[in-house]
N, C-alpha and C positions, 0 to 999 in steps of 0.2 A: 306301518313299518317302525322299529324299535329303532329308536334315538339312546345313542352310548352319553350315558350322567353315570359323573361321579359323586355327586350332591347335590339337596334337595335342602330350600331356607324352609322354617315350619314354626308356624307361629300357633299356641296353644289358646284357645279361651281364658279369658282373662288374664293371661301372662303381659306383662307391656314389651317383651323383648321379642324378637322370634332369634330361633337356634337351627345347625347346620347339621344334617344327618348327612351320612356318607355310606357309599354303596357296598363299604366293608360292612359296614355294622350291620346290613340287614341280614335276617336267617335265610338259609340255600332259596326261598319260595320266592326271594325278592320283591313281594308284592304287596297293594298299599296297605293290607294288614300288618303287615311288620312296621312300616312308616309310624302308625301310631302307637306301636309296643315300645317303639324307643322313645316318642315323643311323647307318652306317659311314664317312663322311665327317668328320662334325663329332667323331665317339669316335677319329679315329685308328684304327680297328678293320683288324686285317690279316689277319679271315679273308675267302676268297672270297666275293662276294655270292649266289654260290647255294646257300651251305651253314647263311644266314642265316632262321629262319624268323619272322614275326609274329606275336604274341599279344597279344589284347584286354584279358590281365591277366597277369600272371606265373604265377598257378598254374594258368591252362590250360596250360603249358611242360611241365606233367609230366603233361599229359591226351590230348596229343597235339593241340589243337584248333586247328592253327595258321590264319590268315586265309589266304585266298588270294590270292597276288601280284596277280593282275587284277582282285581287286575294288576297285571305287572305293572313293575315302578316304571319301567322305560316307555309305558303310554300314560304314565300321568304328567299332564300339563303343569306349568309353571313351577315356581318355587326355585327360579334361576336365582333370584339377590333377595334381598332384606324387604324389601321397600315392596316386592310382593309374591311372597310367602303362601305355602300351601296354608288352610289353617282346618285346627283339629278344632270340631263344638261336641257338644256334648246337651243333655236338657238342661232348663233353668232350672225346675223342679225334680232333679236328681237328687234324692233322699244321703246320699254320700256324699254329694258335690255340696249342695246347698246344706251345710254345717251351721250354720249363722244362728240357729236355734241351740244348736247342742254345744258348742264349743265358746271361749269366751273371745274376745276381740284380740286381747294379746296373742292368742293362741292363733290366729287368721293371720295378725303382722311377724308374726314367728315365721307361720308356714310360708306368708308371702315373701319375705326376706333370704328364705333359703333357697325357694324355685326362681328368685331373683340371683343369687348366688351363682345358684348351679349353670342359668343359662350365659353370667358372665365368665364362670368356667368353659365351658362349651364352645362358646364365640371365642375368648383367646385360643384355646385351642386351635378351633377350626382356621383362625387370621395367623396361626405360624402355618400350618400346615400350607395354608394356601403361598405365603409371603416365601416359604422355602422352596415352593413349586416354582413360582416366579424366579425365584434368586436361579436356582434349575436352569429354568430354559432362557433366562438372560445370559447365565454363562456359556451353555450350546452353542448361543445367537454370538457372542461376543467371538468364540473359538472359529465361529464359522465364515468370520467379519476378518477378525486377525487372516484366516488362510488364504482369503482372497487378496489384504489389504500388504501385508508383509512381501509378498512377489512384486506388487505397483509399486512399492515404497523403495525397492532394492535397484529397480530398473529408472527411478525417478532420479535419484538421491545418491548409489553408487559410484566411486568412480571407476571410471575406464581408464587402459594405458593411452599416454597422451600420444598423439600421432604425429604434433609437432611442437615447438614451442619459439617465443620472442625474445630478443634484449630491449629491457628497459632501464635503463641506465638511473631515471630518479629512483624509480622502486628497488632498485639493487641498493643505493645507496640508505631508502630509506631503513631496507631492511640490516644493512649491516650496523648503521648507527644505533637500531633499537637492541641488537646483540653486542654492539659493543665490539666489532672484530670487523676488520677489513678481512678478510680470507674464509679459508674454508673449517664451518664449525667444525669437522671429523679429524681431518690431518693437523689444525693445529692442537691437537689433543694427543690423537695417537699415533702421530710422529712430527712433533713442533718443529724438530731441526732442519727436517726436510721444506716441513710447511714456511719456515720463515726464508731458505735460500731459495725456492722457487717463486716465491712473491715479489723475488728479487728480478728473477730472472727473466720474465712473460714477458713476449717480444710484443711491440705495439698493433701487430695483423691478425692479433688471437685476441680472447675476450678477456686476458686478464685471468687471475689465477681463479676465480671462483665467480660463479652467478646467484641469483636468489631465486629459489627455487619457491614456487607458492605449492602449499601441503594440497589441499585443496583445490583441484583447478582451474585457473581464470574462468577456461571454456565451460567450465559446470556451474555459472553464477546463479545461476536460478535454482538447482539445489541444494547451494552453500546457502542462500536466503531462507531458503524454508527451515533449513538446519539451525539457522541462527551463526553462522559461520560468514566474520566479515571477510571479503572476499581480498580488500585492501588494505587490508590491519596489517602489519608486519608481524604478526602471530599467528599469520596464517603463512609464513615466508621463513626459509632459513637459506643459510650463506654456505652454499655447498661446490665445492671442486663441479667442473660440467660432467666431469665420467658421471658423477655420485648422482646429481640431477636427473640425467637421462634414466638412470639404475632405477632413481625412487620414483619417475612418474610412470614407466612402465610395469611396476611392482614387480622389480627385479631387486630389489632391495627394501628392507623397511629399519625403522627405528622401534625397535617396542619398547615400551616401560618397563622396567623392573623394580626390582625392590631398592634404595638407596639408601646406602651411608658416605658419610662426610660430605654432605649436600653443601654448595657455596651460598647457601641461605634460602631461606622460605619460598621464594618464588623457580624454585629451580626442579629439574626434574631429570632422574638418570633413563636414560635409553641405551638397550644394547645393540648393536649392528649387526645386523642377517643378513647375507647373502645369499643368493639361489646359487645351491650346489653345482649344478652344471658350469656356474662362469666362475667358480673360485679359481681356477690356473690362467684367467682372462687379467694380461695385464691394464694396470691403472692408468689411464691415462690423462695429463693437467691441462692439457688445452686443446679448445676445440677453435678452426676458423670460421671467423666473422660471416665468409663468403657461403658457409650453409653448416649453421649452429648443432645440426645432428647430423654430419657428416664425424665418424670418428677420424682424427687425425694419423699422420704415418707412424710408424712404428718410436721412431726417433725422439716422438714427444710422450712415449710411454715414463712412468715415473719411476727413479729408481731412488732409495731411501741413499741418506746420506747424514745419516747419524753418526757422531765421529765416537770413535774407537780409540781407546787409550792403549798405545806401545810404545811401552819405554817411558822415556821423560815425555812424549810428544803426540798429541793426535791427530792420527789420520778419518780420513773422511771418505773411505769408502761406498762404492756407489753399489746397488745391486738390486737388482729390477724387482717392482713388486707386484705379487698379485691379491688380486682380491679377495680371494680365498685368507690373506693375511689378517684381512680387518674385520672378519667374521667373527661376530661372538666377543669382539673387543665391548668395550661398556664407555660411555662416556655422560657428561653431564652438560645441561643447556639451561638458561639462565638469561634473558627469565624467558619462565615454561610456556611454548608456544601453546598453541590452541588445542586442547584436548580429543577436543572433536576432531580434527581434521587430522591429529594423527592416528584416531580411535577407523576415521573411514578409508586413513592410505592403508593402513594394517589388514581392515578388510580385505581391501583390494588384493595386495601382496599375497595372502590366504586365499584368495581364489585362482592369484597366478600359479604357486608355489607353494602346495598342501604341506611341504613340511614346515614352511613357516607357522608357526603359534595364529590360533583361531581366537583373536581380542574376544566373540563374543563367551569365551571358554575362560578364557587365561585374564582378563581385567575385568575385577569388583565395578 
């Protein structure tokens, strides 16, 4: 039965290299007569082609066991690597081969020099063609590795909406110390006025005007670690109103990066604020009670801006209910820039809540 070869190693009589023939090069007959038409071709060889015999190993050369010209290449044995090599002989007392009387010795290290040459032509050759094959089916291998490994990696390593969450009272504190802000990073931005009277106001049986919310979630420590994502770093944490917290670990809300000018210095980074369309007329609410942290509160503790308003000599302070849909698309800056990664994996998240949200792996270098 025929064995599928795409190349055969072939070492010539007195050549010290052997060379790489390939199943293009032989003519339509594919059989070992063409083996030696090219491997007296590519050696420079100037004995006649019919005084050339084929051997499936070199020491059948002295057994007598030569192949026969008309057998196809796919029954001739060996010639798989270097090391053992079909080989072509020829007679010692070949009137053509055996020059040594006619020719002078320069003229031998001339010829040997170039059938030297040529089969270090050949061998390069043949070692790209092979080294490209390889690069080939490593990249296959690698695309076929990535398609299984990229779905384990997403289900390992993604996160999920949180289903509940805790107060920790040192962690809030560590985290607003490392921001620099008692309150909430969003409102004291994009609306300070309000953000400073209601910090005022939070009655002692609510949590206070804002929580620390971790980007990354507690409950996914194991693949915040693999991420390299400290789970306790206060850069995996921001100081967010409790409405805004619930919003970002469900990925009903995200921060994405944008482009930034007038940065408050090196370590800072602008995020713009996205909303899920559906809850933009969902008013904002500042305090949740202690008594069950994701229970939303009554209507009464809804936010209403109170940004005063200049009439006349004198300003009023107008209240007027907000909704969320307000804070969409506002841009704000944070300082210093929490953890890249773990806002690069809440944006995933958000993106698979809320397709119109921006696809981080599309939209961030």
């Amino acid at each position: 039965m025929e064995s599928s070869r795409a190349f055969w190693w072939v070492k010539v009589k007195g050549s010290g290299s052997s060379i790489m023939i390939y199943e293009e090069e032989l003519a339509k007959t594919k059989n070992a007569y063409n083996i030696l038409e090219i491997a007296k071709t590519k050696t420079c060889l100037e004995v006649p082609i019919h005084m050339l015999k084929l051997f499936e190993r070199e020491k059948d050369s002295h057994e007598g066991q030569a192949v026969r010209n008309s057998l196809s290449v796919h029954h001739v044995r060996g010639g798989n690597d270097d090391l053992d090599p079909l080989y072509v002989s020829y007679p010692d007392e070949c009137p053509d081969a055996s020059s040594s009387a006619q020719v002078s010795l320069s003229d031998i290290i001339k010829m040997q020099e170039k059938i030297e040459q040529k089969i270090e032509e050949e061998n390069a050759k043949a070692q790209e063609k092979v080294t490209q094959k390889i690069e080939e089916e490593n990249a296959k291998a690698q695309e076929k590795v990535m398609q299984t490994l990229v779905p384990l990696c997403q289900q390992a390593f993604e996160l999920v909406p949180a289903s509940s969450s805790s107060w920790d009272a040192d962690w809030h504190a560590k985290v607003c110390a490392h921001y620099g802000i008692w309150g909430c990073i969003i409102l004291s931005q994009t609306h300070p006025e309000t953000h400073t009277w209601f910090c005022q106001q939070c009655p002692e049986e609510y949590f206070g005007f804002c929580v620390s919310e971790h980007i990354y979630h507690k409950k996914q420590s194991q693949g915040a670690s693999a991420l390299g994502i400290d789970i306790a770093d206060p850069s995996n944490g921001l100081p967010l109103l409790k409405h805004f917290e619930v919003l970002y670990q469900d990925g009903d809300m995200t921060l994405f990066p944008c482009a930034a000018t007038n940065l408050q210095g090196p370590n800072t980074i602008t995020v713009k604020i996205l909303i899920a369309l559906d809850l933009h007329r969902t008013p904002l609410q500042w305090v949740y009670s202690k008594a069950d942290i994701r229970k939303k509160p009554d209507q009464e503790w809804c936010v209403h801006s109170v940004e005063p308003v200049q009439k006349g000599r004198e300003l009023i302070y107008p209240q007027k209910l907000m909704q969320l849909g307000e804070l969409h698309g506002k841009v704000i800056q944070i300082s210093p820039r929490p953890f890249m990664r773990s806002l690069y994996m809440q944006a995933r998240m958000a993106h698979r809540q809320h397709s119109e949200f921006p696809n981080p792996d599309k939209e961030l270098d």
